[in-house]
C-alpha atoms as one frame of an Amber mdcrd trajectory, in Angstrom:
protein
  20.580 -99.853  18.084  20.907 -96.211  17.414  17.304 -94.323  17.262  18.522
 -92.560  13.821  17.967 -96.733  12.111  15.031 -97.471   9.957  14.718-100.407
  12.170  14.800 -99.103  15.329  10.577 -98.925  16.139  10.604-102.405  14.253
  13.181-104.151  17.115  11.160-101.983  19.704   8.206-104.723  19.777  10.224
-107.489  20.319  10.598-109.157  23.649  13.777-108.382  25.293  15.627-111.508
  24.605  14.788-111.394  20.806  15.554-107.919  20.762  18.840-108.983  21.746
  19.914-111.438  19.232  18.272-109.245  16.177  20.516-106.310  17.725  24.146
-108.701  17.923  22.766-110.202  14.366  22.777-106.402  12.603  25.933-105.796
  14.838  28.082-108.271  13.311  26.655-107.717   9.722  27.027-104.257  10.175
  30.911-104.570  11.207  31.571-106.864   8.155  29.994-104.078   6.001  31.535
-100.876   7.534  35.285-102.826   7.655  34.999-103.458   3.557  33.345-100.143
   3.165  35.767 -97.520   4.882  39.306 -96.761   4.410  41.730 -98.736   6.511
  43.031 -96.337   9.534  46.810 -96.559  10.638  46.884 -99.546  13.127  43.174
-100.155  13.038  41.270-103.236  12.220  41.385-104.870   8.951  39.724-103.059
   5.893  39.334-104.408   2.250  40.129-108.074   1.563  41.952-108.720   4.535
  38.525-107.871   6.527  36.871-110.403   4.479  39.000-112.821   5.527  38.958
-111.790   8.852  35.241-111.877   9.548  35.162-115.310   7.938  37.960-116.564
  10.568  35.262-114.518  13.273  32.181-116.366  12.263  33.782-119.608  12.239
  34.988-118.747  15.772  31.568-117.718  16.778  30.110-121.280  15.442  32.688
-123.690  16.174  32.190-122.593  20.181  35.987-120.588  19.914  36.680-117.156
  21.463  35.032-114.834  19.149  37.949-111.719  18.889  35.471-109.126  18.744
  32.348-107.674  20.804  30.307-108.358  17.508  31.026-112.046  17.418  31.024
-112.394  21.051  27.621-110.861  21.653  26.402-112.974  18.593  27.639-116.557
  19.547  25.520-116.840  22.078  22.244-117.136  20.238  23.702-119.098  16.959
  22.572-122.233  18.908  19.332-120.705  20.872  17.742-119.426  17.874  19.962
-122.042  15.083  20.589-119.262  13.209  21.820-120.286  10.219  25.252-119.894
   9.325  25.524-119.802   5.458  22.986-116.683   5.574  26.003-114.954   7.440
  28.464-116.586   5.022  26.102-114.923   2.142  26.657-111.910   3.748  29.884
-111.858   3.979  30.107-113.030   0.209  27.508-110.016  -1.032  30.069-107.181
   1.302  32.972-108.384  -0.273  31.125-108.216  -4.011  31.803-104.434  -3.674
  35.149-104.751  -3.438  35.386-106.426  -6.698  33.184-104.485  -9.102  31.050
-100.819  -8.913  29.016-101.916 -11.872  26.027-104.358 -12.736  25.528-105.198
 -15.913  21.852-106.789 -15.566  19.229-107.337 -13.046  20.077-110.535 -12.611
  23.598-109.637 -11.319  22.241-107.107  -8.967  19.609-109.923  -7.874  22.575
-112.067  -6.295  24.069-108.796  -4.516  20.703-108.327  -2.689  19.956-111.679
  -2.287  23.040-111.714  -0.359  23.591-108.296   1.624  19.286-108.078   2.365
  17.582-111.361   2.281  20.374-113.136   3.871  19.801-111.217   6.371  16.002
-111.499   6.891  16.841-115.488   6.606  18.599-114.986   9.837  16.075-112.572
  11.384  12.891-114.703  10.922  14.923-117.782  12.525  14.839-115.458  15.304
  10.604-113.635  14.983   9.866-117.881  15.257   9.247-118.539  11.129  11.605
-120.565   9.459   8.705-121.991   6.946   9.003-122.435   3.063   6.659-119.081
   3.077   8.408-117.206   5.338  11.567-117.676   3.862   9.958-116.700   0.810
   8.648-114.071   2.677  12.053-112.792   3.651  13.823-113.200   0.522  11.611
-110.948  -1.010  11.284-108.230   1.596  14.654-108.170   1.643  15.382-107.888
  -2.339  12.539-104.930  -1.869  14.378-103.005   1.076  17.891-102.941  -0.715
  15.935-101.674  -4.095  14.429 -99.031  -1.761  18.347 -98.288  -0.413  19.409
 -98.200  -3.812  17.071 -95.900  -5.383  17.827 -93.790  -2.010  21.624 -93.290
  -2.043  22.158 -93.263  -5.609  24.137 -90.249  -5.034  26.403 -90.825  -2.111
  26.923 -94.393  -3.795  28.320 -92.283  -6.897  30.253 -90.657  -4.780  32.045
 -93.664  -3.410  32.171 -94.477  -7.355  29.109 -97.115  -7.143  26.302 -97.600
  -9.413  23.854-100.321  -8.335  21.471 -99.032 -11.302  21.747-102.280 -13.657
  23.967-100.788 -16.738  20.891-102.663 -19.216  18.495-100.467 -16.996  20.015
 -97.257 -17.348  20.128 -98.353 -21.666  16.799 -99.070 -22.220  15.900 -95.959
 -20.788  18.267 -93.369 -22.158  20.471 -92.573 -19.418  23.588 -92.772 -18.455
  25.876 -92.815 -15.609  26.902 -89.219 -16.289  23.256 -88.687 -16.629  22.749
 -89.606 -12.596  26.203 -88.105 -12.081  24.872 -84.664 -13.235  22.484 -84.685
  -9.892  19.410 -83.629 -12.116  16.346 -85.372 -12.518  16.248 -85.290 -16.425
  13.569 -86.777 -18.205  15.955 -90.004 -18.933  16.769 -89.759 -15.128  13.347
 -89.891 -14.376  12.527 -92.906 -16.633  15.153 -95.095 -15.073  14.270 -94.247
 -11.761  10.678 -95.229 -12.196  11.260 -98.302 -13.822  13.136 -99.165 -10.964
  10.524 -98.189  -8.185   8.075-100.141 -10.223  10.402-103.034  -9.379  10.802
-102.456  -5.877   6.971-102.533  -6.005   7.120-105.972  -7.258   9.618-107.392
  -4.568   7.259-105.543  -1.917   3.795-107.401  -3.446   6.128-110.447  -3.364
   6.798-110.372   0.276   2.954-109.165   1.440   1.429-112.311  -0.809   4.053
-114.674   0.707   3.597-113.734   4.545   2.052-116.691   6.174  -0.988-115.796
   7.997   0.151-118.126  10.989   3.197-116.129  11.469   1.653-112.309  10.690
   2.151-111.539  14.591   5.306-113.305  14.778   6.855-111.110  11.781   5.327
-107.567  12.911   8.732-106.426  13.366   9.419-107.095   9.788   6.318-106.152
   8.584   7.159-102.604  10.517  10.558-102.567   8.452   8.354-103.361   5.332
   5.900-100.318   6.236   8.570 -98.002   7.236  10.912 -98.514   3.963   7.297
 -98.581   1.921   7.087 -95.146   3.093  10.892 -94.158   1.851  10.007 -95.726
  -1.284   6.474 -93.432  -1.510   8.458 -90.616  -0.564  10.987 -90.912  -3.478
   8.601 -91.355  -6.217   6.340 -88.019  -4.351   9.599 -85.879  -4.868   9.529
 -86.685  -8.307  12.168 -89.150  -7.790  15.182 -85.742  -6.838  17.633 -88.171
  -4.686  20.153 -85.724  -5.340  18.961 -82.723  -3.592  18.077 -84.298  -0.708
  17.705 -87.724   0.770  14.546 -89.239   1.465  14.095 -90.056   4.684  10.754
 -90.853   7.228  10.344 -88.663  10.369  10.786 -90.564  13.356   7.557 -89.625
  14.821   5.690 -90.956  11.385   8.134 -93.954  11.871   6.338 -94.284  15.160
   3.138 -94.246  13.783   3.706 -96.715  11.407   5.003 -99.150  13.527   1.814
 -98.725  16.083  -0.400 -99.314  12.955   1.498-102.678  12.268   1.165-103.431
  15.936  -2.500-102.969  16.505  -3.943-103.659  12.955  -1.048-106.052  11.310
  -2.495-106.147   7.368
């Protein structure tokens, strides 16, 4: 887990063995993403559609007790059955990667609810199998954390995700506010821009009060690690809106020393 991850103070205060398993779990989801993501290379693994297919083949390898063919599924398979992690949160995470390669655009929140659902809180389902939780509340917990984190990312790379020809802005959004996709394109922060982009923080805000009211007390010091990934994207989030919501000159991003910070106030005085 490279130092240069939001996550990395979070999986810090794990014990070793957990640390482990939440490392192979954002591993192998972060292999499905990157092979549907990036351009295929001459003789290298599968991209597109054919990846798709191929990670499915992987994770049924990985649960069925096969050979997984790659380091990711290998170094996963042996905590599906330790932790039961479960496997249609990985299948939902394969389904919300290969969304992108069928469509750039959401129409309505609702849409864009299903993509996160899939590609964040999917993977929080997994994750809090693994912190010890696996109540109604926690899962609630996690499905809304994670719907607030990929809000966060969205808000974040709206302009390398134009770049790759991506708008995760709901289309409805951007209407009722009086932008447009060439509006974002343009790389200013219009008055329009600005309108959309709060409206969606204010969101985002939502999804975070969701997850804080659903954390079980019984499990607060079981999920500190995800309560440092909630405090630590919180911050991104504060730090967009304090720029005036400009994503386009720069990206927002939290120091690793305040990252450290943050994650020591989680530790000693979870709230």
């Amino acid at each position: 887990m490279a130092r240069k991850t939001s996550f990395y103070y979070s999986f810090l205060v794990l014990p070793a063995e957990q640390r482990r398993a939440i490392v192979a779990v954002w591993d192998f989801c972060r292999a499905v993403d990157d092979a549907v993501d990036e351009a295929p290379a001459a003789g290298g693994s599968p991209s597109g559609r054919d990846a798709v297919t191929f990670w499915r083949a992987e994770l049924e390898r990985s649960y069925n007790g096969d050979a997984p063919q790659t380091l990711q599924g290998q170094r996963l398979q042996p905590f599906i059955r330790h932790f039961d992690l479960p496997r249609q949160a990985f299948e939902d995470v394969i389904d919300g990667v290969a969304m992108d390669l069928d469509r750039a655009r959401y129409e309505s929140f609702a849409d864009l609810f299903q993509y996160c659902r899939r590609v964040a809180s999917a993977v929080g389902l997994i994750c809090i199998r693994i912190f010890g939780a696996s109540g109604a509340r926690a899962c609630e917990y996690a499905v809304n954390l994670g719907v607030a984190l990929q809000l966060t990312n969205i808000l974040r790379d709206i302009k390398s995700d134009l770049e790759r020809g991506r708008v995760y802005v709901p289309l409805e959004d951007l209407a009722a506010c009086g932008c447009t996709v060439d509006d974002l394109a343009a790389g200013v922060v219009s008055d329009s821009v600005r309108r959309v982009m709060q409206f969606e923080a204010r969101r985002a805000h939502e999804f975070y009060d969701r997850a804080r009211a659903a954390l079980p007390p019984q499990d607060r010091r079981r999920l500190v690690a995800a309560e440092i990934m909630r405090a630590v994207y919180f911050e991104t989030l504060r730090r967009i809106e304090r720029s005036g919501y400009d994503v386009f000159t720069a990206r927002a991003r939290v120091p690793r020393p305040r990252q450290a910070l943050i994650a020591l106030k989680q530790w000693l005085w979870p709230a």
